[in-house]
N, CA, C and O of each residue as an XYZ file, in Angstrom:
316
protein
N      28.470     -8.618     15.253
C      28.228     -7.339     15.885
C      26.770     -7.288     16.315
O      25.768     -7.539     15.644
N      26.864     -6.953     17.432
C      25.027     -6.725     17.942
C      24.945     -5.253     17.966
O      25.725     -4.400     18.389
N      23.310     -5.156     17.165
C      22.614     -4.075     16.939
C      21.761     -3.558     17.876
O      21.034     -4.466     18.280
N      21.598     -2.861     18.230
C      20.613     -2.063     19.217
C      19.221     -2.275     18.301
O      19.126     -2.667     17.138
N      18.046     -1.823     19.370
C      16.968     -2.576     18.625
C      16.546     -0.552     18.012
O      15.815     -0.290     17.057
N      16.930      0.020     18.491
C      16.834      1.777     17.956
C      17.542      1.365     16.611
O      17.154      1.895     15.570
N      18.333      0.651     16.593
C      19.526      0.719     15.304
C      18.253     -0.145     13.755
O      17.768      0.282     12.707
N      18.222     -1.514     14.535
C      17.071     -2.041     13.543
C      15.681     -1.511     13.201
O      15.189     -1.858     12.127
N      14.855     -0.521     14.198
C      13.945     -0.302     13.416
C      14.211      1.005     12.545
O      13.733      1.146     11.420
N      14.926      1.836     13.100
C      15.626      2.847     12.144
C      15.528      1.753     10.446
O      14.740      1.715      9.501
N      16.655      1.104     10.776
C      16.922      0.696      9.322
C      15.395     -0.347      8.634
O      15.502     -1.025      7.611
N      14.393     -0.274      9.264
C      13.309     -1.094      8.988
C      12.299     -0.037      8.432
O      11.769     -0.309      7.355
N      12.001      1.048      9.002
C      11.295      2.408      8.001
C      11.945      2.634      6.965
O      11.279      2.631      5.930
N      13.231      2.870      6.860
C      13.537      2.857      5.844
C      13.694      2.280      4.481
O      14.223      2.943      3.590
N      13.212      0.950      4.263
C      13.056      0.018      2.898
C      11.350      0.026      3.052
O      10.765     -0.990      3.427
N      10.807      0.965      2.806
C       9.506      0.622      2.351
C       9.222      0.456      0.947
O       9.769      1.150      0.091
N       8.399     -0.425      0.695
C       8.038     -0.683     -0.594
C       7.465      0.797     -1.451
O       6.753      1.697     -1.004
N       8.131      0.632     -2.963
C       8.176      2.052     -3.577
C       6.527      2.583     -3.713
O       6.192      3.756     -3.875
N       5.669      1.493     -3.610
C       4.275      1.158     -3.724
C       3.429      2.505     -2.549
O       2.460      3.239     -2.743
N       4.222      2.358     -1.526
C       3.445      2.856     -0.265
C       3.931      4.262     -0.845
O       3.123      5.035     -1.359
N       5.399      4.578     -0.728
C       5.982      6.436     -1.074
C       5.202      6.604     -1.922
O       4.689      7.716     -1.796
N       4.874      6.128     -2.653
C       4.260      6.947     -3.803
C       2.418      6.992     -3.455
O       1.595      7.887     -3.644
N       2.350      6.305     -3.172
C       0.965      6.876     -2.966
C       0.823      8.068     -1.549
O       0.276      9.167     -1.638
N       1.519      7.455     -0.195
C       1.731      8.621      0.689
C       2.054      9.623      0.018
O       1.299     10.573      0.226
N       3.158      9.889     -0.971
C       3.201     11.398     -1.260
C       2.242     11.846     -2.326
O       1.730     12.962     -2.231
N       1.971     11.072     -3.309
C       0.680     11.772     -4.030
C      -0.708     12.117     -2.941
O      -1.535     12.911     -3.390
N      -0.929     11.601     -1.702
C      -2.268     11.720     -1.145
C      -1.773     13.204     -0.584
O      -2.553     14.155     -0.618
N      -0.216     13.357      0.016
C      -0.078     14.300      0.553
C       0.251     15.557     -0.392
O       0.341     16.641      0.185
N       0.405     15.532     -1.534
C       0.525     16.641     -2.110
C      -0.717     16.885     -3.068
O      -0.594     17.885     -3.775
N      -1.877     16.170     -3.222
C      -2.850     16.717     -3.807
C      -3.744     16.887     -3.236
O      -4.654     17.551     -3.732
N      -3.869     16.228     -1.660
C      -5.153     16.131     -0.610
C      -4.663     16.659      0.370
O      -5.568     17.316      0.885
N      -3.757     16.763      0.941
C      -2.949     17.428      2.210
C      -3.365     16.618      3.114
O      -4.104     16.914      4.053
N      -2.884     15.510      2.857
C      -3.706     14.545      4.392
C      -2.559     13.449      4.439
O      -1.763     13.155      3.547
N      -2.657     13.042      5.424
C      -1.533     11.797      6.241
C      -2.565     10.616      6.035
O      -3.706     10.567      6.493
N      -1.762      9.436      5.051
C      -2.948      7.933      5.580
C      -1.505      6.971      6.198
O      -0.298      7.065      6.417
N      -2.702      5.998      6.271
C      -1.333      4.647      6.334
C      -2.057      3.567      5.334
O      -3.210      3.225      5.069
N      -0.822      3.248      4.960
C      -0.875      2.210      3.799
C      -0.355      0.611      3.726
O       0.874      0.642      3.651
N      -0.594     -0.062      3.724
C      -0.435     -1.583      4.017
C      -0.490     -2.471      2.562
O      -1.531     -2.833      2.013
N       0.658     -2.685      2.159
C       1.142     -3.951      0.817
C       0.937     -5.015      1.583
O       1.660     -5.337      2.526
N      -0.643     -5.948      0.988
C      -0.862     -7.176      0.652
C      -0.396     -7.970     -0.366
O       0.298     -7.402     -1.209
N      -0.651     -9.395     -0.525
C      -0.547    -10.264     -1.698
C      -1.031    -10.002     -2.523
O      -0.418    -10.030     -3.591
N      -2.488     -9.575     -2.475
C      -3.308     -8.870     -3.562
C      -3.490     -7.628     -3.692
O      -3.456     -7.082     -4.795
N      -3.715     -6.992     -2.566
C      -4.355     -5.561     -2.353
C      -3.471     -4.440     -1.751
O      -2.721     -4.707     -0.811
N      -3.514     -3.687     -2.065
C      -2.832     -2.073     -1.546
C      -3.356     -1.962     -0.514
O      -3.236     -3.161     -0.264
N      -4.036     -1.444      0.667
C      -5.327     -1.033      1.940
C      -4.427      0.374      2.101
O      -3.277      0.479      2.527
N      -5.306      1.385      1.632
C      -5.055      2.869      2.128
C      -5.969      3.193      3.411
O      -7.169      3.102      3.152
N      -5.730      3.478      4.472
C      -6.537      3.518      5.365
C      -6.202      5.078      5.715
O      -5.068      5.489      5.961
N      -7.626      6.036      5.688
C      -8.272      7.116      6.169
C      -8.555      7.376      7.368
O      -8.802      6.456      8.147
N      -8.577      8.685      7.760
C      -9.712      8.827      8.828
C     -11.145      9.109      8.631
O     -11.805      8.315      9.301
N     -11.602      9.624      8.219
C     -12.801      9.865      7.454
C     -13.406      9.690      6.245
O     -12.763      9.814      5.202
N     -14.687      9.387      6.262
C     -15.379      9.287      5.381
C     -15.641      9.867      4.209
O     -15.976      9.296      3.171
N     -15.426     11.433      4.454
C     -15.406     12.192      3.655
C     -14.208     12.323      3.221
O     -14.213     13.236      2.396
N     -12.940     11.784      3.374
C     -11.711     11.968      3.096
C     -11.613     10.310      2.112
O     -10.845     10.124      1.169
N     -12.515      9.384      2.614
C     -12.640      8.550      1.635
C     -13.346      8.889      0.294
O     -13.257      7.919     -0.459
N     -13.673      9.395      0.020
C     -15.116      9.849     -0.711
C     -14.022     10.645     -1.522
O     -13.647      9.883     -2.413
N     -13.535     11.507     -1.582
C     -12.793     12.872     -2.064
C     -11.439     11.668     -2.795
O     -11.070     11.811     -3.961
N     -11.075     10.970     -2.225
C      -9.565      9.801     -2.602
C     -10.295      8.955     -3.711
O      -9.668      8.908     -4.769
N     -11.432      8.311     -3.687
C     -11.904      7.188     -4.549
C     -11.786      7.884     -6.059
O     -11.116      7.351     -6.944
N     -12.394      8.935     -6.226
C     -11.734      8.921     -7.923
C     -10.237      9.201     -8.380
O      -9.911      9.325     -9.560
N      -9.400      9.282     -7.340
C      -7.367      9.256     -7.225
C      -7.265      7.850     -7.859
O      -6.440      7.675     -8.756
N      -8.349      6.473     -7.290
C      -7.556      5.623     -7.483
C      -6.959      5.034     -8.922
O      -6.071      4.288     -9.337
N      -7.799      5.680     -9.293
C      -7.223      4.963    -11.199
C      -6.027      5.859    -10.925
O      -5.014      5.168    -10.820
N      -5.861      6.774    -10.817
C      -4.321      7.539    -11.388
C      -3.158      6.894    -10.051
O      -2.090      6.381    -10.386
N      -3.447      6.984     -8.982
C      -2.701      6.031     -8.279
C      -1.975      4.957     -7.926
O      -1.040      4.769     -7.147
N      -2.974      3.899     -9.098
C      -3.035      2.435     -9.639
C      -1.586      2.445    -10.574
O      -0.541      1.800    -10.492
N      -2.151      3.669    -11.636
C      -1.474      3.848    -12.831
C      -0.061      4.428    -12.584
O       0.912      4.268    -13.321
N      -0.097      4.998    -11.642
C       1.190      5.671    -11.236
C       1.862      4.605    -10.052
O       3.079      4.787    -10.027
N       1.497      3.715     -9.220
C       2.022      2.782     -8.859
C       2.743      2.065     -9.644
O       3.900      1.702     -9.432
N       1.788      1.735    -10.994
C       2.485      0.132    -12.133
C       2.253     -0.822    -11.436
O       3.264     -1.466    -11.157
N       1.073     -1.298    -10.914
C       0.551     -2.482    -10.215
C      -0.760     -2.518    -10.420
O      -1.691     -1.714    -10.455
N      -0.534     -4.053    -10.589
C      -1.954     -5.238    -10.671
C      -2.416     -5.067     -9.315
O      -3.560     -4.903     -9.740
N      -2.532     -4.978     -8.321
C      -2.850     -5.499     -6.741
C      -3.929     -4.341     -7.116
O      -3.904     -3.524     -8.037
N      -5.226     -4.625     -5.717
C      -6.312     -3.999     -5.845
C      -6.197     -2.682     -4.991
O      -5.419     -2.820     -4.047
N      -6.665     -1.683     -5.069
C      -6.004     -0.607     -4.220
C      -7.897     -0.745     -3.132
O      -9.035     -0.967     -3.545
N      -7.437     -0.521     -1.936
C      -8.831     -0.830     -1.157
C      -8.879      0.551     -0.343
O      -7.775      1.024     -0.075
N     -10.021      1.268      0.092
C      -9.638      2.605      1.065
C     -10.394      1.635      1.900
O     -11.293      0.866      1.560
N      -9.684      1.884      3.402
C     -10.562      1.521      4.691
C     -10.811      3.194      5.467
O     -10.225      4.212      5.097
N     -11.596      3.133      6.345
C     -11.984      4.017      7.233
C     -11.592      3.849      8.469
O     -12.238      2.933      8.978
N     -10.498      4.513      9.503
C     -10.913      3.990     10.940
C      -9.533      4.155     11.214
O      -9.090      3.887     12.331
């Protein structure tokens, strides 16, 4: 059966790693802000828009870490 390519990325948002939901919704329910988040080999990369929105997230990350259940390094980028 051939899939429409609307059909595959539909079903491609949908299996995100439990890693990313959970930090998107903790940023969005204690900071009220939208990031994007990227699972590396090693590292988490939460990427911000601002600086000051970095700044305000960096002491989240221990409870983030902890509430993930992961070794990988959690990194904020800017941009």
């Amino acid at each position: 059966m051939i899939h429409s390519l609307q059909d595959i990325m539909a079903n491609r948002f949908d299996q995100q790693p439990e890693e990313i939901t959970t930090i998107k919704n903790y940023i969005q329910e204690n900071l009220h802000e939208t990031v994007a988040v990227g699972l590396h080999d090693s590292q988490i990369i939460i990427s911000v828009r601002s600086s000051a929105l970095a700044g305000t997230l960096r002491p989240h990350l221990y409870a983030l870490k902890k509430l993930c259940n992961t070794e990988k390094k959690l990194v904020i980028r800017i941009g």
